[in-house]
KETI-788409 format. One line per field, with one value per residue: residue number from 0; x, y, z of N, C-alpha, C, CB in turn; residue in one letter. Coordinates in nm, 3 decimals. Each point is the difference from the previous one (the first is absolute). Glycine has a CB too. Example, Ala and Ser with C-alpha at 12.3 -4.5 7.8 and 13.67 -1.06 7.14 Angstrom:
BEGIN
num <- [0:1]
n.px <- [1.319:0.154]
n.py <- [-0.569:0.222]
n.pz <- [0.780:-0.197]
ca.px <- [-0.089:0.082]
ca.py <- [0.119:0.119]
ca.pz <- [0.000:0.006]
c.px <- [0.090:-0.077]
c.py <- [0.120:0.109]
c.pz <- [0.000:0.073]
cb.px <- [-0.189:0.118]
cb.py <- [-0.117:-0.063]
cb.pz <- [0.125:-0.215]
residu <- [A:S]
***
This chain:
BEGIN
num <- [0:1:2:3:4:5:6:7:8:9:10:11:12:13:14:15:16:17:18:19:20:21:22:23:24:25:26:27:28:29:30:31:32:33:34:35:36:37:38:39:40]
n.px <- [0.025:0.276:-0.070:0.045:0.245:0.157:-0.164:0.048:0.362:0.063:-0.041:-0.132:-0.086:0.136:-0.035:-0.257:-0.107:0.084:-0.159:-0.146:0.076:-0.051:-0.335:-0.037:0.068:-0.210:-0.178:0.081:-0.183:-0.188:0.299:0.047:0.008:0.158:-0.091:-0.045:0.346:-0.018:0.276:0.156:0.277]
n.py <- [0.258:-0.207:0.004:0.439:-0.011:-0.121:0.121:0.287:-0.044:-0.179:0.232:-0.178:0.331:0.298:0.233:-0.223:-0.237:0.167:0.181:-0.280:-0.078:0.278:-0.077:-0.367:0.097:0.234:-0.310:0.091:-0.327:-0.257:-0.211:0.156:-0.360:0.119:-0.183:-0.257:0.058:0.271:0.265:-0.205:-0.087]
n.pz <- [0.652:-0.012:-0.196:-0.054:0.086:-0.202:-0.373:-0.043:0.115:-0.288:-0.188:0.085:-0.111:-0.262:0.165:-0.059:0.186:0.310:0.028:-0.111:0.378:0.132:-0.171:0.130:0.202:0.079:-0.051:-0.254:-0.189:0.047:0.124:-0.170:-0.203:0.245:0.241:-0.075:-0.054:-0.328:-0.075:-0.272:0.182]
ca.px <- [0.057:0.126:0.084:0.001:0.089:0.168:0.003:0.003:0.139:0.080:-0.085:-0.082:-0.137:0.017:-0.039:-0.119:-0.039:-0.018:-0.131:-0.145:-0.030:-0.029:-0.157:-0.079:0.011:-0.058:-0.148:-0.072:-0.064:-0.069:0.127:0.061:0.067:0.148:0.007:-0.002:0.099:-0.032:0.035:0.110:0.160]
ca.py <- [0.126:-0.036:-0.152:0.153:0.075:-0.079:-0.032:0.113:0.043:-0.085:-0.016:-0.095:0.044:0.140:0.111:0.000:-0.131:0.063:0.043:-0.064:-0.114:0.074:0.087:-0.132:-0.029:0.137:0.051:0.171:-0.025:-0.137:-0.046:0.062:-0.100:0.051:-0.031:-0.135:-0.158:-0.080:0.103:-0.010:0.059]
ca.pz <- [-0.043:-0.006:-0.141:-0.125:0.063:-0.028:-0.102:-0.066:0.054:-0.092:-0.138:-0.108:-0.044:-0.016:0.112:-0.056:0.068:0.083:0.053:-0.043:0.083:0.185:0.007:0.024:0.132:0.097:-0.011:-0.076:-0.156:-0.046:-0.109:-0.144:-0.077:0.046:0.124:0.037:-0.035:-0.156:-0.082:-0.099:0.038]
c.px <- [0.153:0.069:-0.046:0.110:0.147:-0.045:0.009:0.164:0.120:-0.013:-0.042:-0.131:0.031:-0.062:-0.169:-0.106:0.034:-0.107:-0.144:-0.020:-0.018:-0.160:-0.101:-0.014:-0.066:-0.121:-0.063:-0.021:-0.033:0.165:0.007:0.105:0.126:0.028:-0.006:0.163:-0.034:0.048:0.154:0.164:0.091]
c.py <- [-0.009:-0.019:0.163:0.057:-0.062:-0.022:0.109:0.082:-0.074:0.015:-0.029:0.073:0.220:0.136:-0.033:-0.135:-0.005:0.058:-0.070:-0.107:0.091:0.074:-0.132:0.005:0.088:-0.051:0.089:-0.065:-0.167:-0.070:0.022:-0.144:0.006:-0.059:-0.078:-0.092:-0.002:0.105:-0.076:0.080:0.041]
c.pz <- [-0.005:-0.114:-0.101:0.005:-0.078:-0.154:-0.085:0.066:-0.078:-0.128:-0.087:-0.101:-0.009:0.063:-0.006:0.057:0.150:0.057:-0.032:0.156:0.121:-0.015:0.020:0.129:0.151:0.002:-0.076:-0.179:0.032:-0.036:-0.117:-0.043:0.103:0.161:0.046:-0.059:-0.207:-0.108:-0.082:0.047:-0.126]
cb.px <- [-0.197:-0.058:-0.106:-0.216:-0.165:0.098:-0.094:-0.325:-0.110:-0.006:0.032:0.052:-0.179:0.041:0.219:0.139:0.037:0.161:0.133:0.034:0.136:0.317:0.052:0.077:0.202:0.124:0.030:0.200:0.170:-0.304:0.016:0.010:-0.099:-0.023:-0.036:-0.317:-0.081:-0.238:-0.132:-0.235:0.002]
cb.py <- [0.122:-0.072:-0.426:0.079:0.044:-0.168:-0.183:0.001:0.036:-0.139:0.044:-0.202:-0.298:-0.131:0.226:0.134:-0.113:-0.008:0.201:-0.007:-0.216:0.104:0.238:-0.140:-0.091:0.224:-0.045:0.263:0.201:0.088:-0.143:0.330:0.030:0.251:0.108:0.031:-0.212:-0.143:0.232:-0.004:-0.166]
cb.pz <- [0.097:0.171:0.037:0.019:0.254:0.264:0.069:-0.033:0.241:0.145:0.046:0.201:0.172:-0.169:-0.045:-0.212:-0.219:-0.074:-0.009:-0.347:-0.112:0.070:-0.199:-0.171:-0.151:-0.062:0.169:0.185:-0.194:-0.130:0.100:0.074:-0.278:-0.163:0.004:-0.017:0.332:0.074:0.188:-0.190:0.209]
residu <- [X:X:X:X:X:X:X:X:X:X:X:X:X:X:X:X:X:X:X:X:X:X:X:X:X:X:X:X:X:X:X:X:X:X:X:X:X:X:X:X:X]
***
């Protein structure tokens, strides 16, 4: 949760991919393209 934390504080990753990965990470949804890494920049 750190490494999110700080990457989205640097802004490698946007509000959106943000909340998608912390919800993975909760447990509250499935992976998504976005949330893994594979969505389009």
């Amino acid at each position: 949760m750190e490494i999110l934390e700080r990457r989205f504080a640097e802004g490698e990753i946007t509000a959106e991919e943000y909340r998608s990965r912390q919800q993975v990470l909760d447990g509250d949804e499935t992976p998504t393209a976005s949330a893994t890494g594979g969505g389009a920049r």
